[in-house]
N, C-alpha and C positions, 0 to 999 in steps of 0.2 A: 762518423766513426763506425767500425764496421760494430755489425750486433756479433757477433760471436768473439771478439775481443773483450767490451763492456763485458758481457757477462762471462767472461774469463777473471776479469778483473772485479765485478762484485764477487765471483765466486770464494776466488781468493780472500778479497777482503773479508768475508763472510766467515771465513777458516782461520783466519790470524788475528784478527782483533779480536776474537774473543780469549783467547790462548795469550796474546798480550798483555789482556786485561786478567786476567788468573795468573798469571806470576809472578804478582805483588811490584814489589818495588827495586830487587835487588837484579842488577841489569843480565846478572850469569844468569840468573833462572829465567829473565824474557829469551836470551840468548839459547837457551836449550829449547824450551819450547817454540820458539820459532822452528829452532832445525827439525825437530821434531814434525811440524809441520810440512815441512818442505820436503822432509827423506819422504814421508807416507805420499806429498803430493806425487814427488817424483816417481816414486815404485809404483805409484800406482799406471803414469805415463811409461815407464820403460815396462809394464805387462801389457798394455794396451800394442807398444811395438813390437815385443815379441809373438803378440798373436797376431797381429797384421803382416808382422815379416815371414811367420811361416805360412801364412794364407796366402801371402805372393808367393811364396816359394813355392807350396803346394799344386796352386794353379797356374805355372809358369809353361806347364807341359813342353818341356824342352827349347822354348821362343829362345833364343838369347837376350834380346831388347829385357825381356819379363825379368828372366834369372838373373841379369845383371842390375836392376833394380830388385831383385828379392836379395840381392847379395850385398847390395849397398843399404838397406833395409836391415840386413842382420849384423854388418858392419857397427849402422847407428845404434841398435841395439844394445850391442856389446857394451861399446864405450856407454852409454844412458845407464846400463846395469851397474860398469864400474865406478861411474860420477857416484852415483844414488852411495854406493858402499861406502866411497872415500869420504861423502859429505854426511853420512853416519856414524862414522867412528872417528872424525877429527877431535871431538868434545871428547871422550874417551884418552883420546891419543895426550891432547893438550892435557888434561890433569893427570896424566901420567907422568907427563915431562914436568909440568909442575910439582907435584910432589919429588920427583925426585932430585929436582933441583934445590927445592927447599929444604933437603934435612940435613 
């Protein structure tokens, strides 16, 4: 197994079972905390790509080959940004529609 997956995957585990285990028993509140979990992991991976994407961009000094991987780089970005958003305010959104379903 490669070493930098493993410790991808203790990291993780290391970040969510604890967060599991603190939100008792009732399955909405492991459910939030998971997501919780996973927006911060994820924000944290779509900052890491917008400084890598503008560091290719930066030092592309006009190559094309470069620019059009800095440009596919900022593409990934973008969408990484808006996944991260959408997968932050679904839990938001869903008890919105719950409640107003319900009255």
């Amino acid at each position: 197994m490669n070493k930098k997956l493993l410790i991808i995957i203790l990291l993780a585990g290391a970040l969510v079972l604890p967060n599991i285990a603190l939100a008792g028993d009732e399955l909405s509140g492991m459910a939030t905390k998971l997501q919780g979990v996973f927006v911060t992991i994820g924000g944290a991976v779509v900052t890491i790509g917008w400084i890598v994407a503008g560091i290719l961009y930066l030092t592309s000094a006009g190559s094309p080959e470069r620019m059009k991987t800095a440009k596919t780089a900022i593409v990934a970005a973008i969408i990484g940004t808006i996944l991260v958003i959408i997968a932050g305010t679904t839990n938001e959104a869903t008890n919105f529609i719950k409640q107003y379903w319900t009255k």
